[in-house]
LOBAKE-383659 format. One line per field, with one value per residue (C-alpha): residue in three letters; x, y, z; residue number from 1. Coordinates in steps of 0.001 Angstrom, whole numbers. Layout:
BEGIN
nuro (ALA | ...)
east (X | ...)
north (Y | ...)
up (Z | ...)
kese (NUM | ...)
***
This chain:
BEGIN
nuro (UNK | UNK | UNK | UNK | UNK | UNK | UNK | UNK | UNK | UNK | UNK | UNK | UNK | UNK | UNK | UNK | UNK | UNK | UNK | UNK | UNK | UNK | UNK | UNK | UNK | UNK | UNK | UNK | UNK | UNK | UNK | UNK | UNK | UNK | UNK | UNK | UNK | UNK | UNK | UNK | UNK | UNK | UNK | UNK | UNK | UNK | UNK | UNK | UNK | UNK | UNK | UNK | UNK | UNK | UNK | UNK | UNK | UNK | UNK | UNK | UNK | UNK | UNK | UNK | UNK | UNK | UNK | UNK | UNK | UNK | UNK | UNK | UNK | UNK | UNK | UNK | UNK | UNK | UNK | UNK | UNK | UNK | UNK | UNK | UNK | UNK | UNK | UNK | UNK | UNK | UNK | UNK | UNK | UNK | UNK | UNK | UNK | UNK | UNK | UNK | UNK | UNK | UNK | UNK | UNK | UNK | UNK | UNK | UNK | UNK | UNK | UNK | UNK | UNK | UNK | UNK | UNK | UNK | UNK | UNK | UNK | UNK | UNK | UNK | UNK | UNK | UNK | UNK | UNK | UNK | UNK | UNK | UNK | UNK | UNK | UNK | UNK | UNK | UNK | UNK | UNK | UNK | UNK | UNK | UNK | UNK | UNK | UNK | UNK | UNK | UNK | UNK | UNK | UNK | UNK | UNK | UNK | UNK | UNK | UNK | UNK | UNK | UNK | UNK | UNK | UNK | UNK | UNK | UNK | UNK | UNK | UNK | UNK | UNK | UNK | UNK | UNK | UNK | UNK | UNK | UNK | UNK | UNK | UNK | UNK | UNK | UNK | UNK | UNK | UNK | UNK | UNK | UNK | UNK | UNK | UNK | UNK | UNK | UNK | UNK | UNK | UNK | UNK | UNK | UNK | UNK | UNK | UNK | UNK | UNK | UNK | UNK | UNK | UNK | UNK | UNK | UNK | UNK | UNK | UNK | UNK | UNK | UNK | UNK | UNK | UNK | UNK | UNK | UNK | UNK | UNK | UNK | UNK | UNK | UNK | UNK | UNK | UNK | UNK | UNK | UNK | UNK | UNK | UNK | UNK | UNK | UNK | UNK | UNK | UNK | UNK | UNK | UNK | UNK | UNK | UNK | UNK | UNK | UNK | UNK | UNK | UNK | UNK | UNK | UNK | UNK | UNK | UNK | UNK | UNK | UNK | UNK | UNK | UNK | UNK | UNK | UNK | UNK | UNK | UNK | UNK | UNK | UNK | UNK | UNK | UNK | UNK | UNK | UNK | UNK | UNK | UNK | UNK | UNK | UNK | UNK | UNK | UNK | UNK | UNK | UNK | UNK | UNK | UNK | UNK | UNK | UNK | UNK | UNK | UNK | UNK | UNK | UNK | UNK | UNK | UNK | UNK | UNK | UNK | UNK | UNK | UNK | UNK | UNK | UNK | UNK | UNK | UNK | UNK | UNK | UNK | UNK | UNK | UNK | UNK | UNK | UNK | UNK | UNK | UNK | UNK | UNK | UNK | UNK | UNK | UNK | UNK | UNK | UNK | UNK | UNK | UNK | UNK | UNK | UNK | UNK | UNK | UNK | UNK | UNK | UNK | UNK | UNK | UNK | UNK | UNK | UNK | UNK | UNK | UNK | UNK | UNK | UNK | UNK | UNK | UNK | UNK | UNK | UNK | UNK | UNK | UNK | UNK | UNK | UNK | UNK | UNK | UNK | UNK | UNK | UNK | UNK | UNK | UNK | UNK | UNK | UNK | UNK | UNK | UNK | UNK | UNK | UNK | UNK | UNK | UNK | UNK | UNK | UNK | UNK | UNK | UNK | UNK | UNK | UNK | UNK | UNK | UNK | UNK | UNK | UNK | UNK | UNK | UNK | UNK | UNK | UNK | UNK | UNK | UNK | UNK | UNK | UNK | UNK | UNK | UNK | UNK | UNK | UNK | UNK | UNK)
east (-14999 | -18017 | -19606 | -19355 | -21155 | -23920 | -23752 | -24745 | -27783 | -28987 | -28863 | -29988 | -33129 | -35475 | -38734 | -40250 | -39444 | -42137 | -41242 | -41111 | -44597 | -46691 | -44536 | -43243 | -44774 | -43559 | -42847 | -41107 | -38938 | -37960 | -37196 | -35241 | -33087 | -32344 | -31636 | -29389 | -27698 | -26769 | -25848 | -22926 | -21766 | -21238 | -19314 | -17211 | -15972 | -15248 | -13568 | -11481 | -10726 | -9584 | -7488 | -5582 | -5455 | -4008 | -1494 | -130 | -72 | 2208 | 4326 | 4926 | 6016 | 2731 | 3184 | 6531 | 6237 | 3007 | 5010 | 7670 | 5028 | 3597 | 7163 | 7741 | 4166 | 5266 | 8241 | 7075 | 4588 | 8029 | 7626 | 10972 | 11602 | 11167 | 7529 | 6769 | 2775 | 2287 | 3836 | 1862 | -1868 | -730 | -426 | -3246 | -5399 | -3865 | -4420 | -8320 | -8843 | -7190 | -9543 | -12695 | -11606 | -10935 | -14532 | -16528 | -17061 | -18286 | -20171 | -22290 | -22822 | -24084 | -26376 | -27895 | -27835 | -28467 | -30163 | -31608 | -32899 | -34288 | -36750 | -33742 | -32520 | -34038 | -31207 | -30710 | -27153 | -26703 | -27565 | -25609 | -22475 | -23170 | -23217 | -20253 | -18081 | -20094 | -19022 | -15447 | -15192 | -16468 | -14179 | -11616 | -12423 | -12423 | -9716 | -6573 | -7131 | -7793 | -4588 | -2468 | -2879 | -2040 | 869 | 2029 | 572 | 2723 | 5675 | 5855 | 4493 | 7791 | 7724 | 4242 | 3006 | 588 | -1657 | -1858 | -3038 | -5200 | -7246 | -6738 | -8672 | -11458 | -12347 | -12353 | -14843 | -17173 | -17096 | -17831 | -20635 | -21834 | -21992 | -23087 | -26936 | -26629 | -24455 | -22968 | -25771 | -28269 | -25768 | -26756 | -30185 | -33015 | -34035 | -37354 | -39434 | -41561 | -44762 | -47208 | -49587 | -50492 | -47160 | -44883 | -47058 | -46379 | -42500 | -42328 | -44525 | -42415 | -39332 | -40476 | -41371 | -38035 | -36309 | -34814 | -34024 | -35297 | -35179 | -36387 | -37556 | -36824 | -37798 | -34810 | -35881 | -33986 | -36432 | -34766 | -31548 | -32544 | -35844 | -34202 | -35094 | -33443 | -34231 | -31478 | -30902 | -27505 | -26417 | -24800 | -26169 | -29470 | -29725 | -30756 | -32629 | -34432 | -34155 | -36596 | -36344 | -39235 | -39213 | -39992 | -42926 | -46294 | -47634 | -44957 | -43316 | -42985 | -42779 | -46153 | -47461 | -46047 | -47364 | -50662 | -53613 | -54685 | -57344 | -60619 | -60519 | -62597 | -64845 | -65319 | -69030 | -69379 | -69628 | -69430 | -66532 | -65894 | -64467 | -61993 | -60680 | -60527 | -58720 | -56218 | -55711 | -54828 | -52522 | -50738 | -50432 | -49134 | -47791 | -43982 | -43290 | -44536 | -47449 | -47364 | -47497 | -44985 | -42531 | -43036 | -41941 | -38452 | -38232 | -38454 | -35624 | -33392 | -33988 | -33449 | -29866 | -29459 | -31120 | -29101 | -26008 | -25305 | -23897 | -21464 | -20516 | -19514 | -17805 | -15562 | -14696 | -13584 | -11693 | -9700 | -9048 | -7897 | -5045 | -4236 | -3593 | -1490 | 464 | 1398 | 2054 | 4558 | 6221 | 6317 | 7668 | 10792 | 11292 | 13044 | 12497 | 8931 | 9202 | 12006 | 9314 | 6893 | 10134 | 10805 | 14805 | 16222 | 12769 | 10393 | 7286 | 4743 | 1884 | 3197 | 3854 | 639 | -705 | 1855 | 1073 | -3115 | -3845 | -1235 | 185 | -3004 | -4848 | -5222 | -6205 | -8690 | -10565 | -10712 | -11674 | -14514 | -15790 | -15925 | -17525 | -20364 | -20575 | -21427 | -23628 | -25656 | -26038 | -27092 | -30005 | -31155 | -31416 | -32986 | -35706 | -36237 | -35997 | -38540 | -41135 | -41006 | -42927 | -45717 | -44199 | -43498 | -46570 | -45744 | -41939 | -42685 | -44820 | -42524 | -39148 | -41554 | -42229 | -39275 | -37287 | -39765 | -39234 | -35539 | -35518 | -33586 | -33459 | -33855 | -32582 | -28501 | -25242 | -25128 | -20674 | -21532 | -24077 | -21699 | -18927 | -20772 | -24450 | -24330 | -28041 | -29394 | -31199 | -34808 | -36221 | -34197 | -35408 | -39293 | -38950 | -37791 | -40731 | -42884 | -42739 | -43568 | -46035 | -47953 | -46515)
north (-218776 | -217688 | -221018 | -221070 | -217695 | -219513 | -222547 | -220495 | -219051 | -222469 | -223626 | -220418 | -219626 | -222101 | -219777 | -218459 | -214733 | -212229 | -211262 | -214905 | -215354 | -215505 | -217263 | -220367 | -222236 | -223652 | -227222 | -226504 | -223915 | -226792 | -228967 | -226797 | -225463 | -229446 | -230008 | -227403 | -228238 | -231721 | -230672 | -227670 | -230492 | -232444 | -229464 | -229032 | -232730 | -233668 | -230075 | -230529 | -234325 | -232891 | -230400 | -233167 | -235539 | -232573 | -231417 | -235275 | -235651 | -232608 | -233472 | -237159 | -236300 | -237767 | -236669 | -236965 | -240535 | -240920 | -239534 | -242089 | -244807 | -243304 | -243574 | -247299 | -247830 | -246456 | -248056 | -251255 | -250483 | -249675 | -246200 | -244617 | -241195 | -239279 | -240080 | -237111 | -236998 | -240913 | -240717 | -237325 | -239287 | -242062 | -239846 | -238112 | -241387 | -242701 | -239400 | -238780 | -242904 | -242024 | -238898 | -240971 | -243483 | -241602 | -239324 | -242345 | -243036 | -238796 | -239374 | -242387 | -240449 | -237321 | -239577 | -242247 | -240930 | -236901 | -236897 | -239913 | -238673 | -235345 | -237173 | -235804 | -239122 | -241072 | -243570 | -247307 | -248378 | -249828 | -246836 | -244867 | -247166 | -247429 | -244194 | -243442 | -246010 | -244128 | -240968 | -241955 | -243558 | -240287 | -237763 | -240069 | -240298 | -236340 | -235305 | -237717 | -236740 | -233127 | -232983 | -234843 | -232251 | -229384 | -230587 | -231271 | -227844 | -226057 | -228690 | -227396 | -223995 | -221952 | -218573 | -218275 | -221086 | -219732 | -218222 | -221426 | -223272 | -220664 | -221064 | -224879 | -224374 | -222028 | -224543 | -227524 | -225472 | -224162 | -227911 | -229591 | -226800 | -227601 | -231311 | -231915 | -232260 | -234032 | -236231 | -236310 | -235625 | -238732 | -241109 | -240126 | -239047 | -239637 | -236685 | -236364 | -233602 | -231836 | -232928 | -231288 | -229041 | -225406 | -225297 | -225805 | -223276 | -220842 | -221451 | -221338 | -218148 | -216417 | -217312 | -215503 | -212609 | -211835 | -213487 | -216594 | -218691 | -221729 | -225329 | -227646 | -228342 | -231380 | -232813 | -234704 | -237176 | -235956 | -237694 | -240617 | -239361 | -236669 | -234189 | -231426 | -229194 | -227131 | -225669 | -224374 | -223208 | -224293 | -224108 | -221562 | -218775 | -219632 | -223476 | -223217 | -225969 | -225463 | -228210 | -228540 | -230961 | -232963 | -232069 | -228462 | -229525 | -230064 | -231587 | -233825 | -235059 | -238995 | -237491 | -236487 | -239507 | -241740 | -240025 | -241634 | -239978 | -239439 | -242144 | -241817 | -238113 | -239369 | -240265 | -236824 | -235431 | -232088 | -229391 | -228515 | -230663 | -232470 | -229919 | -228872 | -232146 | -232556 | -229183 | -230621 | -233522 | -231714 | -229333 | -232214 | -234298 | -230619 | -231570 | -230757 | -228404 | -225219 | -224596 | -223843 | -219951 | -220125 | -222475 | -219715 | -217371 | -218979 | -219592 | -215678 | -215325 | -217700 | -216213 | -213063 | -214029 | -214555 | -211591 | -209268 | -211062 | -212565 | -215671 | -213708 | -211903 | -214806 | -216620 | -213384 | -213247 | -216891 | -216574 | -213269 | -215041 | -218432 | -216421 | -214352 | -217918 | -219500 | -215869 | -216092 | -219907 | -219364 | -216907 | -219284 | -222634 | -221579 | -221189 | -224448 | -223477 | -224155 | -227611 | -228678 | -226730 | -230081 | -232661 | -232435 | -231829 | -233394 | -233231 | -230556 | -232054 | -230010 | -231763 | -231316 | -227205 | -226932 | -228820 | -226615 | -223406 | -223503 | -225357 | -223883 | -220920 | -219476 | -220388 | -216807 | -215125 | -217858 | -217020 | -213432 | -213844 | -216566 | -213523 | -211066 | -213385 | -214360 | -210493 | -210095 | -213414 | -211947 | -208692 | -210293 | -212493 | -209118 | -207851 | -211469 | -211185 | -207513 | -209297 | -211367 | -208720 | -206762 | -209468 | -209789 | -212470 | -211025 | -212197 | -216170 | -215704 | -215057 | -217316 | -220013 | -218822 | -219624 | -222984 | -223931 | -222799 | -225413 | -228145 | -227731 | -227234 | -224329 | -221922 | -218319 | -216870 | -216329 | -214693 | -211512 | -212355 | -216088 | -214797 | -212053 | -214516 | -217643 | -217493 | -216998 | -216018 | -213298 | -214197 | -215228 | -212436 | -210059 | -211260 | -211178 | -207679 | -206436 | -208644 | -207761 | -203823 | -204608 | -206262 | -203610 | -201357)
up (97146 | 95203 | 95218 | 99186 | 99190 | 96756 | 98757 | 102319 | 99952 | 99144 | 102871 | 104311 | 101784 | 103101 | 102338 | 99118 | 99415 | 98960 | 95423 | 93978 | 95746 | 92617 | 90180 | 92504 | 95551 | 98428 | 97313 | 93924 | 95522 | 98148 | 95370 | 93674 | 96641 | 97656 | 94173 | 93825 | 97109 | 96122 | 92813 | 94372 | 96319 | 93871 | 92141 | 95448 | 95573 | 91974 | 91713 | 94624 | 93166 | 89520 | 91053 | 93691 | 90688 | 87843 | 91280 | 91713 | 88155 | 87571 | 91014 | 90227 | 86562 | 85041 | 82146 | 81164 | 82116 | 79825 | 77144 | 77615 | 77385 | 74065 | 72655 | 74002 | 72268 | 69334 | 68658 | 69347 | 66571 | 64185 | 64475 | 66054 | 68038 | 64828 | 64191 | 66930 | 65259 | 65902 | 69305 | 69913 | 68793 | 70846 | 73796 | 73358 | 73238 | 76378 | 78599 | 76867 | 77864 | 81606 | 81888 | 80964 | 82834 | 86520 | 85288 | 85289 | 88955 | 88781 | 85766 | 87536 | 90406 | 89374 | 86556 | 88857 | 91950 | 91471 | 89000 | 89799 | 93047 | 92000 | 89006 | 85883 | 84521 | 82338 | 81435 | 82045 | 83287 | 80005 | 78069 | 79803 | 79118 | 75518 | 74818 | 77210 | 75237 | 71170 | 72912 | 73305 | 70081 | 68343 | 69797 | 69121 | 65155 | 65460 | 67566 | 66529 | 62796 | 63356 | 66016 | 63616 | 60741 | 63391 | 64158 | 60642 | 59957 | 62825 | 61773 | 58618 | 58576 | 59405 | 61026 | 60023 | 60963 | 64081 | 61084 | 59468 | 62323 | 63434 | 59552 | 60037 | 63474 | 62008 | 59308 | 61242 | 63643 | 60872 | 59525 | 62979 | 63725 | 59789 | 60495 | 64433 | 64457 | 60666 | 61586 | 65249 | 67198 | 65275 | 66653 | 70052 | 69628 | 67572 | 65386 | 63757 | 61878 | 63892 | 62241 | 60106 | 61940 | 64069 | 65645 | 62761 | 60738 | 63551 | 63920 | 59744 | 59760 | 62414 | 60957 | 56928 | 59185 | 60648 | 57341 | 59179 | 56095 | 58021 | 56150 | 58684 | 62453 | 64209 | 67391 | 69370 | 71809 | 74901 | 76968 | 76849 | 78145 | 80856 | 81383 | 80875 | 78072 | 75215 | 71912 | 68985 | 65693 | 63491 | 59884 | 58384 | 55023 | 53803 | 55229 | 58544 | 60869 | 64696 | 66902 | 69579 | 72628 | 72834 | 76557 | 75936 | 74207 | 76209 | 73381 | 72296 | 75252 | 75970 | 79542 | 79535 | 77808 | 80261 | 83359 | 84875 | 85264 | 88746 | 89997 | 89903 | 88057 | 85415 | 88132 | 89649 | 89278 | 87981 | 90241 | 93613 | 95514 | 92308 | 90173 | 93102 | 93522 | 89514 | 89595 | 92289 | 90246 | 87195 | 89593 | 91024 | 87457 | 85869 | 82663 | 81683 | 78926 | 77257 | 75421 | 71537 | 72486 | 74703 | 72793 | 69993 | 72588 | 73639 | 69831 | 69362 | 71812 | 70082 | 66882 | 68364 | 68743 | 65526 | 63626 | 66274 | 65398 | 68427 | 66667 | 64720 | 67307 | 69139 | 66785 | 65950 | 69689 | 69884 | 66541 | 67472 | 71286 | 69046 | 66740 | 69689 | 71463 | 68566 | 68299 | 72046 | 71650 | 68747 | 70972 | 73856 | 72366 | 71731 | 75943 | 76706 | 80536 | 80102 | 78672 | 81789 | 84110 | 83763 | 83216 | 79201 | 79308 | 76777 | 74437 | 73190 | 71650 | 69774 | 71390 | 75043 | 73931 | 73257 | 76643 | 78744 | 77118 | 76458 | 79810 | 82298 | 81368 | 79817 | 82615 | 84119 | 80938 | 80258 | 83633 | 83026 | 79377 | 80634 | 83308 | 79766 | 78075 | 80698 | 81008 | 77212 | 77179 | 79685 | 77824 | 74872 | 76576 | 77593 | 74253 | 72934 | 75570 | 73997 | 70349 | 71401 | 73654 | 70068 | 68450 | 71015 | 73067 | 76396 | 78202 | 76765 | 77107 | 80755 | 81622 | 79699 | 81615 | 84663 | 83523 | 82262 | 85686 | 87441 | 85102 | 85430 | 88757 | 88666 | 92494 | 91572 | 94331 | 93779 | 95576 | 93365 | 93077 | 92310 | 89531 | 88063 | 87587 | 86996 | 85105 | 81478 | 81775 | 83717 | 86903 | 86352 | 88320 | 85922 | 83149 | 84334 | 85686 | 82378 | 80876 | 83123 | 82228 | 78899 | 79365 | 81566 | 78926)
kese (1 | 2 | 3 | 4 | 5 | 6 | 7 | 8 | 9 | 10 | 11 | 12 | 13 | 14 | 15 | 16 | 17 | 18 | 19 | 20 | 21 | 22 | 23 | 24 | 25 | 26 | 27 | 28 | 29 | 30 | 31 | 32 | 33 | 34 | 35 | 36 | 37 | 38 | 39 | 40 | 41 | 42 | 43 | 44 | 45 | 46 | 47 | 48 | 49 | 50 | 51 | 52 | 53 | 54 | 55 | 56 | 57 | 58 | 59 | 60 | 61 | 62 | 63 | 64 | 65 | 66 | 67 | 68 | 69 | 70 | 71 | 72 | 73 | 74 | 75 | 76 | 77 | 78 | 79 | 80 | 81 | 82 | 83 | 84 | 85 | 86 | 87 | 88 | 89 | 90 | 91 | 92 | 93 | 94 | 95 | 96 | 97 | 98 | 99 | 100 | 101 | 102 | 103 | 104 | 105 | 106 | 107 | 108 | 109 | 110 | 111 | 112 | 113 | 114 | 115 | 116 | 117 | 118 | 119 | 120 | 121 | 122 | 123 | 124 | 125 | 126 | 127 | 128 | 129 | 130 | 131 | 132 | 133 | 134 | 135 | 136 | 137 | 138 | 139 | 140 | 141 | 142 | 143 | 144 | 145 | 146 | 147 | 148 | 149 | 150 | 151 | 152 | 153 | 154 | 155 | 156 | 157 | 158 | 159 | 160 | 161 | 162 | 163 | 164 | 165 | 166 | 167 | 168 | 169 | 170 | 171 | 172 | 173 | 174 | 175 | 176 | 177 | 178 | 179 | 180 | 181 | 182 | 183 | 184 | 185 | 186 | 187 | 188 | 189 | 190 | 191 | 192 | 193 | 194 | 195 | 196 | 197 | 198 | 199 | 200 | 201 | 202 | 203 | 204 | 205 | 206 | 207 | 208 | 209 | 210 | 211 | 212 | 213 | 214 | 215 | 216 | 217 | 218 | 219 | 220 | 221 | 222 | 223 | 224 | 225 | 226 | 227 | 228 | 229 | 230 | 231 | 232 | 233 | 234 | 235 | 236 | 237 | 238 | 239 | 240 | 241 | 242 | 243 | 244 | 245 | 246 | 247 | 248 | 249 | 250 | 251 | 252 | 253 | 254 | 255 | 256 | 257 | 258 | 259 | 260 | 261 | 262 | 263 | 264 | 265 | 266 | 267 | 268 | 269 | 270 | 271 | 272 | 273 | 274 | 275 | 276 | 277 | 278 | 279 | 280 | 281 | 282 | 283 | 284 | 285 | 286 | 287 | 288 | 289 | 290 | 291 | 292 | 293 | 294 | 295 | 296 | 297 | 298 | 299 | 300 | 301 | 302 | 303 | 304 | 305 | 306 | 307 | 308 | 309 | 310 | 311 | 312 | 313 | 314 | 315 | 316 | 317 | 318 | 319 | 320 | 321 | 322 | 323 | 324 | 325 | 326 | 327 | 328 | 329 | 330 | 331 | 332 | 333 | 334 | 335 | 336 | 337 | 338 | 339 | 340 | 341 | 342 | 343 | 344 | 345 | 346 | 347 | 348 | 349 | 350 | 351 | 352 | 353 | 354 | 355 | 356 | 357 | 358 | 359 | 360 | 361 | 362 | 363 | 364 | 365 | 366 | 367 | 368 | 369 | 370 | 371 | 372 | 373 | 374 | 375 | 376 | 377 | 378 | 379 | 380 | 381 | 382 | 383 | 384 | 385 | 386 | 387 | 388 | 389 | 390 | 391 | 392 | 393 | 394 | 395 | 396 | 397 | 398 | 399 | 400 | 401 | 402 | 403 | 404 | 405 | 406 | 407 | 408 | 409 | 410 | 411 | 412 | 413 | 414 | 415 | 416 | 417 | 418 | 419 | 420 | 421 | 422 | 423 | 424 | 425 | 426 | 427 | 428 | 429 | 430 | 431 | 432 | 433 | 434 | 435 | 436 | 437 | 438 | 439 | 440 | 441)
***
């Protein structure tokens, strides 16, 4: 319902309002509300699709009948009814291939013809099906060993056994957070150190001052994927690495180096007429990305998260919400009515427990723990854009949220129930206002 009220703001909105009037003109607000528009329609249809496909599946007995063909599979293989864990991986590769399978015709769309259309994507058909298939084959080296060991874990692990598979779950996170941008993430993108100069003085200097025990900086070549921009930290103690997208970066961006210059500027005669059309030019060819200042600035909020603990924080949450989860499932998988619920009678797998319990019968807790959650995450960009105003970097952290909301596209005008409930970030005129009194403080 809250998407329909955000939807009628898109359509509706047509003019810059009076407030936004210095930070946004006419024709990036228009291509932001149009992009926007196609993308919640987008969000309508394949949501209303995944919830007729998940309501047939559970009506037609999907997936008691996919865990019939996981057992055929299996023993064909030599492995008999009692080999639950092989028939359980088996499963689980045959419903992840069916959901990327049935996602690809959504995937497509939103990539080549959204995206596409609004100047985002930067892939080649056969990019984008290479890494579809590396993507696959990646989760599928991570998830069938990791799921395996759960289940022998839970198998094996007695009354008790919801604390061991919590710890099993904490490590494997911590390990997977450890490894992804060493590892993971290079197999998708190409990571490079930011190079020697001004900038990654600046970021080192900044980070001694508020004791970040930074290691390295790289620059990942997002360009080649999409034009969208990002920037994070990872590692854990006293080994910690930034990442910046090279699409945040004026001065690094393949974006920028592949745009043309505008004819005949070079040509313009100083003066008079000449400088205002060379001044129009360099309007129209605006380049994407932030500044040095102002990429110091977003790097002050980010760091901001982590010397206020934000990190922490978040990672206690999602560990005291994962052993609450396994506590409630080890009271749950005992219920044989739940199992003959979705058409297990005879049978009651581990595997399928854990499908019926974390994806259906937790799904009302999950939304109202997702609302908290977006609650809190708002609250603590707050206090990162404070983080970062206390080391001088209000004026560039403004002018960069400006930037970076017209390189993204992103419409700042929002249904005040769609934003409660949906954006993880404050609105951007929020976060300006409260920048903005700093800065004429």
């Amino acid at each position: 319902m809250f998407k329909i009220f955000q939807r009628t703001v898109y359509r509706t909105t047509t003019h810059v309002p009076l407030e936004l009037g210095p930070i946004m003109d006419s024709e990036t607000f228009e291509k932001s509300r149009l992009y926007q528009l196609d993308k919640s329609a987008f969000s309508f249809w394949s949501g209303l699709y995944s919830e007729i496909e998940g309501t047939v599946i559970l009506l037609c007995g999907g997936i008691p009948f996919l865990w019939s063909v996981s057992g055929d599979i299996s023993a064909r293989a030599g492995f008999g009814p009692e080999y639950e864990i092989v028939q359980s991986l088996v499963f689980l590769l045959l419903a992840t291939l069916f959901s990327a399978v049935t996602g690809l015709p959504w995937s497509l769309y939103n990539t080549f013809v959204i995206e596409e259309k609004h100047g985002f994507n930067q892939q080649t058909l056969g990019f984008f099906f290479k890494d579809a298939i590396k993507k696959f084959i990646v989760t599928q080296c991570i998830l069938l060993p990791v799921t395996s060991l759960l289940l022998y874990i839970i198998k094996i692990g007695g009354d008790y056994f919801f604390i061991y598979a919590w710890l099993f779950t904490l490590v494997v996170s911590l390990v997977l957070v450890t490894i992804y941008a060493d590892y993971i993430a290079p197999l998708f993108d190409k990571f490079i150190p930011l190079p020697e100069g001004e900038l990654k003085q600046q970021i080192e200097e900044m980070a001694k001052n508020i004791d970040f025990p930074l290691t390295k900086v790289y620059v990942v070549e997002g360009s080649k994927r999409s034009s969208h921009s990002n920037a994070y930290f990872y590692g854990f103690f006293k080994n910690k690495r930034i990442v910046l997208f090279d699409t945040l970066l004026e001065d690094y961006s393949a974006l920028n180096k592949e745009r043309p210059e505008e004819p005949g500027s070079e040509n313009q005669v100083a003066g008079g007429d000449g400088e205002d059309a060379e001044a129009k030019a360099k309007a129209k060819n605006k380049k994407q990305g932030c500044k040095n200042e102002e990429v110091l600035a977003v790097l002050g909020h980010e760091l901001g998260h982590w010397k206020l603990g934000h990190t922490i924080k978040n990672i206690v949450i999602s560990q005291m919400n994962s052993f609450l989860c396994f506590f409630l499932f080890a009271v749950l998988i005992g219920q044989k009515e739940l199992f003959a619920a979705f058409g297990f009678y005879d049978t009651q797998p581990t595997l399928i427990g854990l499908l019926i319990i974390f994806q259906f019968i937790f799904s009302p807790y999950n939304e109202v723990l997702s609302f908290c959650l977006t609650v809190l995450s708002r609250r603590f960009e707050f206090q990162a854009d404070a983080f970062a105003k206390d080391l001088g970097k209000a004026t560039d952290l403004y002018s960069a949220l400006i930037k970076l909301n017209k390189d993204n596209l992103g419409f700042p005008v929002s249904d005040w129930l769609f934003s409660m409930w949906h954006y993880s970030h404050p609105p951007l005129l929020e976060r300006l206002q409260a920048l903005k009194q700093s800065k004429q403080d």
